[in-house]
ZAKOLTI-382070 format. One line per 3 residues: number of its first residue (from 0); their letters; for each residue x, y, z of N, C-alpha, C. Coordinates in Angstrom, 3 decimals. Atoms other than C-alpha are relative to their C-alpha. Layout:
BEGIN
NUM> a> X:Y:Z:X:Y:Z:X:Y:Z | ...
//
This chain:
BEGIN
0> xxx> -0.178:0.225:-1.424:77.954:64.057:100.999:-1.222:-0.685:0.553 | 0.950:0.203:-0.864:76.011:62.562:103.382:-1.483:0.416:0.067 | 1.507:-0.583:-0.190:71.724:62.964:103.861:-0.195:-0.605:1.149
3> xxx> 0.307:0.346:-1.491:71.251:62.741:107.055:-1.387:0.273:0.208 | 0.735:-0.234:-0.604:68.410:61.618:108.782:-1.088:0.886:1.116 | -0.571:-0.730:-1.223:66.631:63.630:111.313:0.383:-0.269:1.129
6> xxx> -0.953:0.557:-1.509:68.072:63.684:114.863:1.355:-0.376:-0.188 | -1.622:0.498:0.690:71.254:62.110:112.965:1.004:0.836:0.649 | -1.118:-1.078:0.305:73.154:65.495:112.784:0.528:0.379:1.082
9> xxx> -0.285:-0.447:-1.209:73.027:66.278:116.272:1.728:-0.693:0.678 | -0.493:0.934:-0.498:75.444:63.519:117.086:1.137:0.207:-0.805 | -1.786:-0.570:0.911:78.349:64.787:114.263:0.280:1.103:0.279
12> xxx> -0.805:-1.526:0.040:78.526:68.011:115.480:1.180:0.037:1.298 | -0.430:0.334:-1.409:81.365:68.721:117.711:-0.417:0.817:1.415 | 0.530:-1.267:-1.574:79.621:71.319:120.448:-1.083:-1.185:0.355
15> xxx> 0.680:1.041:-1.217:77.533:68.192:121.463:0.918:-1.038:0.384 | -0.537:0.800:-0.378:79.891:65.868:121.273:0.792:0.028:1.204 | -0.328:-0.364:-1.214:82.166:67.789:123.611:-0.528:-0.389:1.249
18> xxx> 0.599:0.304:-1.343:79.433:67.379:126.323:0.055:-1.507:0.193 | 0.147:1.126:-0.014:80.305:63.762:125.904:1.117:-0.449:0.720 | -0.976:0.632:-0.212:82.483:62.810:128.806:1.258:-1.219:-0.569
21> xxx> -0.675:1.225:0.978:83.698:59.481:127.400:0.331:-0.189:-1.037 | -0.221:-0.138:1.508:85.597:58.904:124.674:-0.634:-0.963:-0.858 | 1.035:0.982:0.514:83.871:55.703:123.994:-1.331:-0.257:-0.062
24> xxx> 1.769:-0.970:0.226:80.427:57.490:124.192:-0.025:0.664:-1.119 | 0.020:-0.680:1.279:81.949:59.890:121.661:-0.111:-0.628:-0.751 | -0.364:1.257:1.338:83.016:57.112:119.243:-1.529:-0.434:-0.039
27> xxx> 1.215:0.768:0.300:79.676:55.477:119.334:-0.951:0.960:-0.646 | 1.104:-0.898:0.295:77.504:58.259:119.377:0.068:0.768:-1.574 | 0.008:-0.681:1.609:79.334:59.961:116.200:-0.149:-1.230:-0.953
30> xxx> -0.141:1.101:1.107:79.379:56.274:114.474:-1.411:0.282:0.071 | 1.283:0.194:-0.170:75.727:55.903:115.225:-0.804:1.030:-0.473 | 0.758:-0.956:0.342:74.647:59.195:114.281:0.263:-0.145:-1.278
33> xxx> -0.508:0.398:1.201:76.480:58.518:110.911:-0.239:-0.414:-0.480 | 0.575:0.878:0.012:75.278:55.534:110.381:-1.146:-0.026:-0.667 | 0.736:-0.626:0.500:71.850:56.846:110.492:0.030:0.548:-1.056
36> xxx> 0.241:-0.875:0.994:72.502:59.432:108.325:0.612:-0.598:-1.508 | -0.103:0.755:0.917:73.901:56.893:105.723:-1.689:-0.357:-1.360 | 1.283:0.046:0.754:69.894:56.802:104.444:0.366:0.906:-1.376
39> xxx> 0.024:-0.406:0.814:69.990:57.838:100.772:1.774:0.360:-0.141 | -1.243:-0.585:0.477:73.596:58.615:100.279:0.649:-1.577:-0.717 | -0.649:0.499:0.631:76.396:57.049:98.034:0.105:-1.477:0.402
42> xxx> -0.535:1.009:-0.461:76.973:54.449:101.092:-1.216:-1.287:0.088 | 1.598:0.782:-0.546:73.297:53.001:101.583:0.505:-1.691:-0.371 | -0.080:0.945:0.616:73.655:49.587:101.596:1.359:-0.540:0.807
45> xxx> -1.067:0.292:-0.697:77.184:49.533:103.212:0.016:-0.869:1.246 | 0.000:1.200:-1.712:77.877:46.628:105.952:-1.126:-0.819:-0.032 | 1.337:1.016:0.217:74.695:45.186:104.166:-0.128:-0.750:-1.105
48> xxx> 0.157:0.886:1.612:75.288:43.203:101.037:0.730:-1.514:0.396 | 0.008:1.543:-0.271:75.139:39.838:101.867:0.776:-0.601:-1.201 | -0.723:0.936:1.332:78.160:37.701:100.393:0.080:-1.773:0.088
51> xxx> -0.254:1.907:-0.735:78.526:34.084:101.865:-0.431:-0.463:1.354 | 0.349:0.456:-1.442:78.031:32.411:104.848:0.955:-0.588:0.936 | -1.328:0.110:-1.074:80.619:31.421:107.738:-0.603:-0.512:1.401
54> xxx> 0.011:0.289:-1.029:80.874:29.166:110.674:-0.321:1.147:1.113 | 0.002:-0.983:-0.933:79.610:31.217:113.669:1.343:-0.442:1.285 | -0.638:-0.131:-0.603:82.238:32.228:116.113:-0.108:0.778:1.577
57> xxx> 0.036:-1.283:-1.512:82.525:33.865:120.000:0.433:1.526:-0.516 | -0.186:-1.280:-0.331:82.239:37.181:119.820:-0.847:0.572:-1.441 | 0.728:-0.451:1.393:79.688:37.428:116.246:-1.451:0.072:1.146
60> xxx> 1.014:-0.613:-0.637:76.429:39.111:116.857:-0.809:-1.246:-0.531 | 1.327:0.777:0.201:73.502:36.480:117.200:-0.949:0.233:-0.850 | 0.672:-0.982:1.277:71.885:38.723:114.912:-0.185:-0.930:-0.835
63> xxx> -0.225:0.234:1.142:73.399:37.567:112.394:0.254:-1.392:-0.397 | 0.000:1.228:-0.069:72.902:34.260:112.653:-1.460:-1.089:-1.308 | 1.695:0.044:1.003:70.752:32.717:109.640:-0.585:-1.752:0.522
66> xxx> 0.214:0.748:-0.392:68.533:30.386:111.062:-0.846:-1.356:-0.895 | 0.298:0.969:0.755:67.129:28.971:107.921:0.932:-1.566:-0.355 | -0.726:0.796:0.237:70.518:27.243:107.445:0.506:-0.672:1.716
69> xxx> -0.093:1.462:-1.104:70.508:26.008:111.265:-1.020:-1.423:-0.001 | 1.656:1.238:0.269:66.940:24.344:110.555:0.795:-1.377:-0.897 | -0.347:1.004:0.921:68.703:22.374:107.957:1.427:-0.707:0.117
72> xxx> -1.094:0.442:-0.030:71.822:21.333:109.236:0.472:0.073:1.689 | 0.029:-0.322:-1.223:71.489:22.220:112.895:1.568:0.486:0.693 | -1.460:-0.586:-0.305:75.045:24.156:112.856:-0.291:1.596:0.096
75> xxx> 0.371:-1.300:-0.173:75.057:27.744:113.496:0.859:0.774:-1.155 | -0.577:-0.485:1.755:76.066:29.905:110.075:-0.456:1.619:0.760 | 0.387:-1.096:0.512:76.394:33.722:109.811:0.029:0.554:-1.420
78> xxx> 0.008:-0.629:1.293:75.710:35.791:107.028:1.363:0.838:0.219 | -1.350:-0.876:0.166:79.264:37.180:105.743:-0.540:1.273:-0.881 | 0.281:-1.106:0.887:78.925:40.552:104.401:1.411:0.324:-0.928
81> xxx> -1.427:-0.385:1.249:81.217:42.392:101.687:0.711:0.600:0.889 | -1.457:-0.559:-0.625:82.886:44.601:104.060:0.389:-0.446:0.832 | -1.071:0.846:-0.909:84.617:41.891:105.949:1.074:-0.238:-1.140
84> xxx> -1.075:0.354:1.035:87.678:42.377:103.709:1.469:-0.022:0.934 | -1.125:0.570:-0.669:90.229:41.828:106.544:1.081:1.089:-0.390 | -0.635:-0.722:0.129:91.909:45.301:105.947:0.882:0.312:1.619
87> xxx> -0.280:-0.794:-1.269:94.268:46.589:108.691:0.466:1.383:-0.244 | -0.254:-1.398:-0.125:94.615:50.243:109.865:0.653:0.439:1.016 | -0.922:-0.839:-1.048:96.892:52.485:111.776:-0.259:1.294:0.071
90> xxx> 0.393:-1.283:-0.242:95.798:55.432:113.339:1.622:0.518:0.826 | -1.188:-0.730:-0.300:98.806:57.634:113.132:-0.299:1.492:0.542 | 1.006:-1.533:-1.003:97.832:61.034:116.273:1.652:0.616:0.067
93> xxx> -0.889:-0.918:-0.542:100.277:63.866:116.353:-0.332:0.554:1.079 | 0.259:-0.475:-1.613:101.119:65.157:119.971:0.601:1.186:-0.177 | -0.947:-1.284:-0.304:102.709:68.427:119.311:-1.258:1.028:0.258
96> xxx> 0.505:-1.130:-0.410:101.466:71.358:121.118:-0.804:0.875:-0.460 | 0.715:-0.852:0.661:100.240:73.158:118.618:-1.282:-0.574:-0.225 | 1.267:0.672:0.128:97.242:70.264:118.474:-0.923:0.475:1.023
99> xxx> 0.368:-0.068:-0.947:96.259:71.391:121.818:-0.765:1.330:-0.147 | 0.277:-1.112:0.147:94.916:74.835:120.568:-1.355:-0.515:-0.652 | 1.680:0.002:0.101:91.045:76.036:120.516:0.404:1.620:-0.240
102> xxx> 0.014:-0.809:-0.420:90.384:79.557:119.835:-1.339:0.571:0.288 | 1.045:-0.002:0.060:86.425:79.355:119.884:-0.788:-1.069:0.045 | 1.062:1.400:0.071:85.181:76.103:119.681:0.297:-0.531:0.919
105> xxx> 0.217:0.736:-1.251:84.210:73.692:122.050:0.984:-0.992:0.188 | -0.919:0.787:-0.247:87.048:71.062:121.289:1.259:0.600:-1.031 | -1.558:-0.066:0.860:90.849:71.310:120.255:0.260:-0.587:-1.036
108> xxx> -0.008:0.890:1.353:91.958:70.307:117.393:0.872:-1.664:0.119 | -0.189:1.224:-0.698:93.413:66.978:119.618:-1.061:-0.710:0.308 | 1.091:0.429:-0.697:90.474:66.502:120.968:-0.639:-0.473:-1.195
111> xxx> 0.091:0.400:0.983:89.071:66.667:117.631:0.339:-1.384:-0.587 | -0.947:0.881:0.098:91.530:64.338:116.550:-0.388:-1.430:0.220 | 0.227:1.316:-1.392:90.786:61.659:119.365:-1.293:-0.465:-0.206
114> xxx> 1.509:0.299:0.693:86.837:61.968:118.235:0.020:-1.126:-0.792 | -0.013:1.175:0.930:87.619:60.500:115.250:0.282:-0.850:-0.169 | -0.992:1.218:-0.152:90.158:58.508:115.739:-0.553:-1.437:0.440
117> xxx> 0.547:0.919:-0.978:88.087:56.423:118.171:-1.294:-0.265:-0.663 | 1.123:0.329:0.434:85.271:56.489:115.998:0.281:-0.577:-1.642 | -0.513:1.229:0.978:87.336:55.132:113.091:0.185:-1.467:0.409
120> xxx> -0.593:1.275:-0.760:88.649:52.449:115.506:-1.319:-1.179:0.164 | 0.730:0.456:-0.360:85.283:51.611:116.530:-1.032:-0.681:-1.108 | 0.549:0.553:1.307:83.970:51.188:112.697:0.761:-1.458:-0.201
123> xxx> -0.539:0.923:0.637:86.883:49.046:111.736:-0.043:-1.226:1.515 | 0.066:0.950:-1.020:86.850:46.854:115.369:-1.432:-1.044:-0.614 | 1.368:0.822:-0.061:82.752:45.932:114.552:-0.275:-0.329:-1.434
126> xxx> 0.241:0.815:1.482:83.708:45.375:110.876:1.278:-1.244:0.072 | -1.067:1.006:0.364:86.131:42.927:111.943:1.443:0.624:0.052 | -1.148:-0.459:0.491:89.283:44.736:110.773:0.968:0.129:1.532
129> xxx> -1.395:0.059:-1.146:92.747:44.757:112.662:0.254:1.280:0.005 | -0.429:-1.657:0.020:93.325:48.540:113.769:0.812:-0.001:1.317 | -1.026:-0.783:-0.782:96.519:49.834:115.665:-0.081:1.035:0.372
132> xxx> 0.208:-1.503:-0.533:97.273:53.046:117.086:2.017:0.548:0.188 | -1.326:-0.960:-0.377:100.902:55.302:117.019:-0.136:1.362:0.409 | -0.119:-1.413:-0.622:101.510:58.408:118.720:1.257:0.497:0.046
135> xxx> -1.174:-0.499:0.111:104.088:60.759:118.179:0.466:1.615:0.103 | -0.102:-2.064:0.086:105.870:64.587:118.851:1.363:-0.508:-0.775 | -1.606:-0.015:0.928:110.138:64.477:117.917:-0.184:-1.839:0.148
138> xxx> -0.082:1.433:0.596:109.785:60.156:118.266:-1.540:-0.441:0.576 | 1.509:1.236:-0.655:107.225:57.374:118.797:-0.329:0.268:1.212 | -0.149:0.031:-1.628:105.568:57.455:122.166:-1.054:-0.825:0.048
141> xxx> 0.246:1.409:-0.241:103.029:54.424:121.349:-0.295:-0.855:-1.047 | 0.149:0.671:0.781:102.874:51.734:119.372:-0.619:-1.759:-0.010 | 1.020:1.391:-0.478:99.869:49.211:119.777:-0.136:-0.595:-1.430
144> xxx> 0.164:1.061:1.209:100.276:46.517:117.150:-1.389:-0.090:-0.437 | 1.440:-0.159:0.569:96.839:46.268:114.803:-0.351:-1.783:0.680 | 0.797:1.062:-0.362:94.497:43.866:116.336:-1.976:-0.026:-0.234
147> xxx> 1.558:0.087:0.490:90.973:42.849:115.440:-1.283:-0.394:1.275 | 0.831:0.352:-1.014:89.368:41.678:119.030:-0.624:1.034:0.611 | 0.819:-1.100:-0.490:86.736:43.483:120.585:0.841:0.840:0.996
150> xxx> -0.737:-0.476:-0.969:89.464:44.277:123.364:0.758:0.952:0.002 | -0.753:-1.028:0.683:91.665:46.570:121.165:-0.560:1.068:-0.099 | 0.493:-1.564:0.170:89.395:49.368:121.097:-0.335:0.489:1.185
153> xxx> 0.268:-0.804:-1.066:89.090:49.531:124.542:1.580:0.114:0.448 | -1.541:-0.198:-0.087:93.303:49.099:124.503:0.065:1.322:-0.463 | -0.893:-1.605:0.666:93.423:52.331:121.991:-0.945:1.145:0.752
156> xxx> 1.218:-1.194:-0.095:90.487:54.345:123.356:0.880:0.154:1.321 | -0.711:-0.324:-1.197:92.658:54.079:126.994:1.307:0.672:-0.188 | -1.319:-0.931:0.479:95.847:55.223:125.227:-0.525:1.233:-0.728
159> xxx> 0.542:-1.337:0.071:93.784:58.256:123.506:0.132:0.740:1.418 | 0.399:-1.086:-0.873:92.294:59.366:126.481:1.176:0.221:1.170 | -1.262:0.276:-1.070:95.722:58.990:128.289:1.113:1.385:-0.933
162> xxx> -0.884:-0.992:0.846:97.605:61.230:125.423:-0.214:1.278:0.129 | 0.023:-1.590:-0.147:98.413:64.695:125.724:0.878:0.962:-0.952 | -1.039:-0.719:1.095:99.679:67.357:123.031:1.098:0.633:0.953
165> xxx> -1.292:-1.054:-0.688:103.389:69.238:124.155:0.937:-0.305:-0.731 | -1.162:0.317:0.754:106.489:69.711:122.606:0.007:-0.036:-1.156 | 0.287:0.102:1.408:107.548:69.908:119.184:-0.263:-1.584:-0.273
168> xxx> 0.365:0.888:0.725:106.887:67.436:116.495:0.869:-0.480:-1.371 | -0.811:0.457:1.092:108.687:65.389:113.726:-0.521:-0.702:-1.034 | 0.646:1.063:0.305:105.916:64.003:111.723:0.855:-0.796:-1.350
171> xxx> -0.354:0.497:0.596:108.200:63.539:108.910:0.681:-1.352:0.013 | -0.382:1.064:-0.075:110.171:61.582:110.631:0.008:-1.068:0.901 | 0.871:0.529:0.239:108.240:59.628:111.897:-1.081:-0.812:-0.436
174> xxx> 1.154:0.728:0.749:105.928:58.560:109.470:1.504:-0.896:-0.934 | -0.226:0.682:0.472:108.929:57.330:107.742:1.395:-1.667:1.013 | -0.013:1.061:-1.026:109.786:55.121:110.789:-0.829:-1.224:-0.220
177> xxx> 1.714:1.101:0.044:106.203:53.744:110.384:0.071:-0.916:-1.223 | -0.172:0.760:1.516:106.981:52.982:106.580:1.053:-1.103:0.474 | -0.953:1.115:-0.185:109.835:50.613:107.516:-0.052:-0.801:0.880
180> xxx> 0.489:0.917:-0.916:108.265:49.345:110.682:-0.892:-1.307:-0.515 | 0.706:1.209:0.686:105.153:47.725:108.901:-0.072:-0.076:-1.208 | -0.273:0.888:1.117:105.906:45.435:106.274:-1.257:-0.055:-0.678
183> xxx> 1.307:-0.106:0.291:102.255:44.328:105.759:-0.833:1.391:-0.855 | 0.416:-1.103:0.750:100.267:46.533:103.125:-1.585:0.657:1.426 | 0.675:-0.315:-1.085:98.190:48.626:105.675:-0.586:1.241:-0.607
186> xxx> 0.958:-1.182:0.335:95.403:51.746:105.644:0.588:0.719:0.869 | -0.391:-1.030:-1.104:97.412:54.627:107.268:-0.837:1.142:0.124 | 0.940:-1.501:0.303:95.131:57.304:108.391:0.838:0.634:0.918
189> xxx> -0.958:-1.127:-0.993:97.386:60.222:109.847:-0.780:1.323:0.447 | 0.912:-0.569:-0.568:95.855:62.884:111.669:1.140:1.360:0.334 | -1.192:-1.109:-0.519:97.981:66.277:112.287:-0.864:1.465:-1.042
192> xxx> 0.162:-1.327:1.071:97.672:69.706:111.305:0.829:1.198:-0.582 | -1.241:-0.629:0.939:100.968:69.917:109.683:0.094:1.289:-0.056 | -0.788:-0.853:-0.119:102.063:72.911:111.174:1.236:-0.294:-0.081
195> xxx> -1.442:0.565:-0.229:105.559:72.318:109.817:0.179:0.182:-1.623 | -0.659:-0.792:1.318:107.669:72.830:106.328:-0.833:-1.775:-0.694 | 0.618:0.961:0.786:105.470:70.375:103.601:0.652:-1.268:-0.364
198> xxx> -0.596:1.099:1.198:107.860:68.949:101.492:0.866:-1.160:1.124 | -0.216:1.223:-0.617:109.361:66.573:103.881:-0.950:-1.080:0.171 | 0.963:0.483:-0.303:106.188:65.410:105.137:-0.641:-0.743:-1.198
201> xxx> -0.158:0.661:1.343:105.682:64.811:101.467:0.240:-0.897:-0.565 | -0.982:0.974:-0.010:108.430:62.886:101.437:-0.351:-1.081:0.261 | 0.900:1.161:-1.091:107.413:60.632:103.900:-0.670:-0.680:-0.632
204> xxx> 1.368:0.669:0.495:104.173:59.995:102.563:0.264:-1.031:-1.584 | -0.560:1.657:1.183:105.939:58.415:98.972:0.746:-1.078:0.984 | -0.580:1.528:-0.172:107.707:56.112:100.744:-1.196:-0.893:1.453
207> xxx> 1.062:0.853:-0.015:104.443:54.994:102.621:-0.744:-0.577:-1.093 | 0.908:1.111:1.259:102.842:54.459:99.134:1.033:-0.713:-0.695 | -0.851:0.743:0.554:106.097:53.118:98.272:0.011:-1.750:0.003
210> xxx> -0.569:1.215:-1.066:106.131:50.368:100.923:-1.470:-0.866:-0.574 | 1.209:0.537:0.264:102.322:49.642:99.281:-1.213:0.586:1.142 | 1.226:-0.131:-0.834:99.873:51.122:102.118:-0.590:0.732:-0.707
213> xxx> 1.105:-1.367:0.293:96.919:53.107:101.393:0.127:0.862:1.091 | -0.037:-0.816:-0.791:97.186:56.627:103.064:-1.316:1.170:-0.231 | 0.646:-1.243:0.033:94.495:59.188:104.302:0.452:1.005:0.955
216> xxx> -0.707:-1.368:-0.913:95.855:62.204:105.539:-1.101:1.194:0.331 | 0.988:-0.633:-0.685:93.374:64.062:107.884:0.799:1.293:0.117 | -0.635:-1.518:-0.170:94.805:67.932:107.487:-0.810:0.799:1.001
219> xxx> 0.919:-0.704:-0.893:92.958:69.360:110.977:0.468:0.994:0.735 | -0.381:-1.073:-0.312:92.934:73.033:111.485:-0.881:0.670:1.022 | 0.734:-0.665:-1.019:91.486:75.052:114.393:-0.932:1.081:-1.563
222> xxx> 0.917:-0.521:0.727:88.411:76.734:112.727:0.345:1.777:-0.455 | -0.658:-0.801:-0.649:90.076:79.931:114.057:1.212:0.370:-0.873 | -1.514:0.290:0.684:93.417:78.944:111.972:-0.837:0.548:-1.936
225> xxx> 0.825:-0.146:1.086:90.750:78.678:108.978:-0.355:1.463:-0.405 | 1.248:-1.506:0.361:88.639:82.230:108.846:0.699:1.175:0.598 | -0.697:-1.199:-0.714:90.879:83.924:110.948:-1.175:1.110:0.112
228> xxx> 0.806:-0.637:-0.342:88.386:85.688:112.769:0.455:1.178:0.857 | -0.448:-1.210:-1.050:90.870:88.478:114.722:-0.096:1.389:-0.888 | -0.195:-1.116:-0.145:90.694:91.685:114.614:0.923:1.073:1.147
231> xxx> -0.830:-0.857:-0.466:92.766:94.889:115.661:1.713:-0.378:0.011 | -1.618:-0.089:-0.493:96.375:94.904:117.071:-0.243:-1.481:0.651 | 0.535:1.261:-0.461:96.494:90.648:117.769:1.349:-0.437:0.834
234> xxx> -1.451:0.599:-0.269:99.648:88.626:119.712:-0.489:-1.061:-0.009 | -0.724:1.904:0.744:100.284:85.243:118.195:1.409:-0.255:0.559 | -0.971:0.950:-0.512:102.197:82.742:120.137:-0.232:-1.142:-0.725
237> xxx> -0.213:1.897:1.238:103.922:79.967:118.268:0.079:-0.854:1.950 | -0.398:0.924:-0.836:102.977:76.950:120.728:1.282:-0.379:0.614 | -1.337:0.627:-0.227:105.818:74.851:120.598:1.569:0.518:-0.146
240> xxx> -1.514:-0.882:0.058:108.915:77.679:119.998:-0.160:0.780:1.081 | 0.246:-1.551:-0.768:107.030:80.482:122.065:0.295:1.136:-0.173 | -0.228:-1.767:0.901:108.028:83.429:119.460:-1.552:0.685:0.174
243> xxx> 1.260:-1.119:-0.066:105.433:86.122:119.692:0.074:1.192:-1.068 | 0.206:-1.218:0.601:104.128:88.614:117.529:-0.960:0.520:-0.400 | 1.209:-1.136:0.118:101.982:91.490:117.432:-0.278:0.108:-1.508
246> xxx> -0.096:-0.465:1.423:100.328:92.271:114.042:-1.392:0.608:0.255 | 1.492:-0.328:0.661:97.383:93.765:112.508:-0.735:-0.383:-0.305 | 1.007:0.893:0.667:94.598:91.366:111.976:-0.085:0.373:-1.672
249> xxx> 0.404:0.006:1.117:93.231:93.007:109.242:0.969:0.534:-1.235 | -0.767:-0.677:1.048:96.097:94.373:107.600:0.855:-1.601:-0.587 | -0.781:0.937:0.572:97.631:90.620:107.053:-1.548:-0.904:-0.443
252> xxx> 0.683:1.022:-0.291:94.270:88.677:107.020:0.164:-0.385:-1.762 | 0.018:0.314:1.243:94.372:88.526:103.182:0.893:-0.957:-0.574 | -1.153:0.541:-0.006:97.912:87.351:102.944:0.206:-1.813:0.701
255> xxx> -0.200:1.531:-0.712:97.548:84.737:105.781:-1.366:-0.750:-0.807 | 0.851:1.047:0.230:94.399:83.253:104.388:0.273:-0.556:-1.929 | -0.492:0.371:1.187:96.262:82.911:100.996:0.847:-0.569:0.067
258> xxx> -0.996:1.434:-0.332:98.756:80.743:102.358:-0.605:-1.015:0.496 | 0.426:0.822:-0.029:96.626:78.919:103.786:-0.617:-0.581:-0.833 | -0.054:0.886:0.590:94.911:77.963:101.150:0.753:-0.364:-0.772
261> xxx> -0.713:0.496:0.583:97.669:77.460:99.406:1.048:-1.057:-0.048 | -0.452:1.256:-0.148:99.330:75.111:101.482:-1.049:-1.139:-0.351 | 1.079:0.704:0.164:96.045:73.278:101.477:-0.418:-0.491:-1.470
264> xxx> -0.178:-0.335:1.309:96.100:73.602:97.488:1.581:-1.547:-0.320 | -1.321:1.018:0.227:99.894:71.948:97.626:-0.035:-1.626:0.331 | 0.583:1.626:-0.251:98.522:69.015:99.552:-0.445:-0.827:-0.903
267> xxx> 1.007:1.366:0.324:95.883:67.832:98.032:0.623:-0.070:-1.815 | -1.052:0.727:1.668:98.158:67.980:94.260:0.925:-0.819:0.659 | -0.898:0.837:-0.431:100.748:66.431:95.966:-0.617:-1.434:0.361
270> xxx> 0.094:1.305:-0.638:99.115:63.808:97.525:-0.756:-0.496:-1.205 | 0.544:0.425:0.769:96.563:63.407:94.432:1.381:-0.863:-0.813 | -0.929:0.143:0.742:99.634:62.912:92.181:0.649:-1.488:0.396
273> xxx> -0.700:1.359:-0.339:100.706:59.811:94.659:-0.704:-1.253:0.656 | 1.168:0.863:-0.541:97.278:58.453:95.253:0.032:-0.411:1.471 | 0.388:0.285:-1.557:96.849:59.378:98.926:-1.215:1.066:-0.518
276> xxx> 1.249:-1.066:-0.081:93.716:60.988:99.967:0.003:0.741:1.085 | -0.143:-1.107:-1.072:93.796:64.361:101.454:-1.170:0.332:0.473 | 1.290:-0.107:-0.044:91.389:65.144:103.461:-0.060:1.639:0.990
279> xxx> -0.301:-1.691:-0.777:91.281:69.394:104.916:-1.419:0.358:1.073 | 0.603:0.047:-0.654:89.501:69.707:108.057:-0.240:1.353:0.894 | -0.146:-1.151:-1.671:88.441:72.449:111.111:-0.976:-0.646:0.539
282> xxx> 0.760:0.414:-1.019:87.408:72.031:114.141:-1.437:0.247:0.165 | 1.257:-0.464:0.113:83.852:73.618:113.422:-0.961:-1.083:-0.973 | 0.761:0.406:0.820:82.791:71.082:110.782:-0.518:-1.548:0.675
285> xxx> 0.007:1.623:0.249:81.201:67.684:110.845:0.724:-1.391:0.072 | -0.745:1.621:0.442:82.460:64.107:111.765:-0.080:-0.486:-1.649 | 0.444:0.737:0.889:80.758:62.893:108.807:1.072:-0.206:-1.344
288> xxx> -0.903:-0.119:0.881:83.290:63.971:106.181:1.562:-1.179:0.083 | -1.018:0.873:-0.098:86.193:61.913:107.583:-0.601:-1.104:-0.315 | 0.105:1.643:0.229:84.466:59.086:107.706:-0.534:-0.520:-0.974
291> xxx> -0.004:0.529:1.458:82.947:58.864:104.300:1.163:-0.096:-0.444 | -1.318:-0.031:0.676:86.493:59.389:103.288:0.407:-1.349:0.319 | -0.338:1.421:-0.461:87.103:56.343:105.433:-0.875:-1.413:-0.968
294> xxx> 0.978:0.527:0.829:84.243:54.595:103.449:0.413:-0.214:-1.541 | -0.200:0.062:1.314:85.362:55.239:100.517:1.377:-0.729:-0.480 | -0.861:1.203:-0.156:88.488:53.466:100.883:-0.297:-0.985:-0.551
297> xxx> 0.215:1.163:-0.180:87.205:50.695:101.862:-1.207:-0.624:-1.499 | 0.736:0.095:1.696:84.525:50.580:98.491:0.799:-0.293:-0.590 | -1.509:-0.029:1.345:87.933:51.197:96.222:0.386:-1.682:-0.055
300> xx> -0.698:1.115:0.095:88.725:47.784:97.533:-0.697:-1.179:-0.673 | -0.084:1.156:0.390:86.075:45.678:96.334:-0.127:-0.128:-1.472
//
């Protein structure tokens, strides 16, 4: 994992990020802290290996402008790096109700969600890359075509902070909407915390690697959902049905935290088996983890 700098860490956790009105404060601040903390790890070097050189264009950083080759030709040239590989991505956000749940931490596991999301968006926007955005509970509710202009991330970051979890959810079907929508071989990163029966969802997911995309499947659980931290006589409400029931913390905690990992277990064979990458999350941990995952992708490719 990651060696983070110091000061870095501050900036992946989510109890600061929270205090970060803006979602496009969040996005920056967790890229940037990331970033940083890129010193000594697997990625060092990433967004920095100089491959060719390229007409400069509106909207390239002056930076990156090599001026040895204006001296000599008085045209303006940037340095192309390796990870301009012209990938596109779709950030696929579940809206069902049950995302909307905290039972200790400072953000929901939506909120969560929306962190990253926007701080994936904001990687692949300033590497170039064409990134979309879908949202969904029982159907679609948006669907911003992948675009690569600086303008698109302030298009998806306004549809985040505009989205709200309620209602059930259909991610199965769904995601295999998405498979037959885009044609184009695409990076689906899905984001949910598949409260819901597996093997469909399963389903789904072959006939995204069917169709040719690469898929990372972000599995994000309330921390709460994780450790199960109750005690005594508890009442559990299902979100999106509203069944209730009293139990015994400690007389099931064994039981429930053996399904959980065992769905968590089923995933990541399942998805290994069809070359997606699972990735098992709570709301208590670290940006950093998604987005090496995101990283690592993008490596596989060259």
């Amino acid at each position: 994992m990651v060696a983070l700098m110091p000061g870095a860490e501050q900036f992946l956790k989510p109890s600061v990020i929270r205090n970060v009105a803006r979602l496009d404060l969040r996005a920056r601040f967790i890229v940037e802290g990331f970033l940083s903390g890129l010193h000594a790890s697997p990625f060092q070097g990433f967004s920095v290996e100089f491959s060719e050189h390229r007409r400069y264009s509106q909207g390239d950083d002056p930076k990156d402008i090599d001026w040895l080759v204006f001296a000599k030709t008085d045209r303006f040239y940037v340095k192309k790096y390796q990870a301009e590989t012209n990938i596109s991505g779709y950030i696929l956000m579940d809206l069902s109700e049950s995302m909307g749940y905290t039972y200790r931490q400072e953000l929901t596991k939506f909120d969560y969600c929306t962190c990253l999301a926007a701080a994936l968006a904001y990687l692949m926007i300033h590497q170039q890359d064409p990134i979309g955005l879908m949202t969904f509970d029982t159907q679609l509710r948006v669907c911003l075509p992948a675009r690569s202009k600086r303008s698109q991330l302030g298009n998806m970051l306004a549809l985040l902070s505009k989205a709200r979890p309620a209602g059930q959810t259909d991610l199965a079907g769904n995601v295999r909407r998405i498979a037959a929508m885009i044609r184009h071989r695409s990076l689906m990163m899905i984001f949910s915390d598949l409260l819901c029966d597996p093997q469909p969802v399963l389903d789904s997911l072959h006939m995204l690697r069917h169709a040719g995309h690469d898929v990372i499947l972000f599995h994000v659980l309330d921390e709460a959902e994780v450790k199960f931290p109750f005690e005594g006589l508890s009442d559990f409400e299902d979100p999106e049905t509203g069944d209730r029931m009293i139990v015994d913390a400690a007389g099931i905690r064994g039981d429930y935290l053996g399904a959980v990992e065992e769905l968590r277990q089923k995933y990541k064979r399942e998805c290994l088996s069809m070359g997606t990458d699972y990735v098992p999350l709570d709301t208590s941990m670290h940006f950093d983890r998604a987005l090496v995952e995101y990283l690592s992708q993008r490596k596989a490719r060259f």
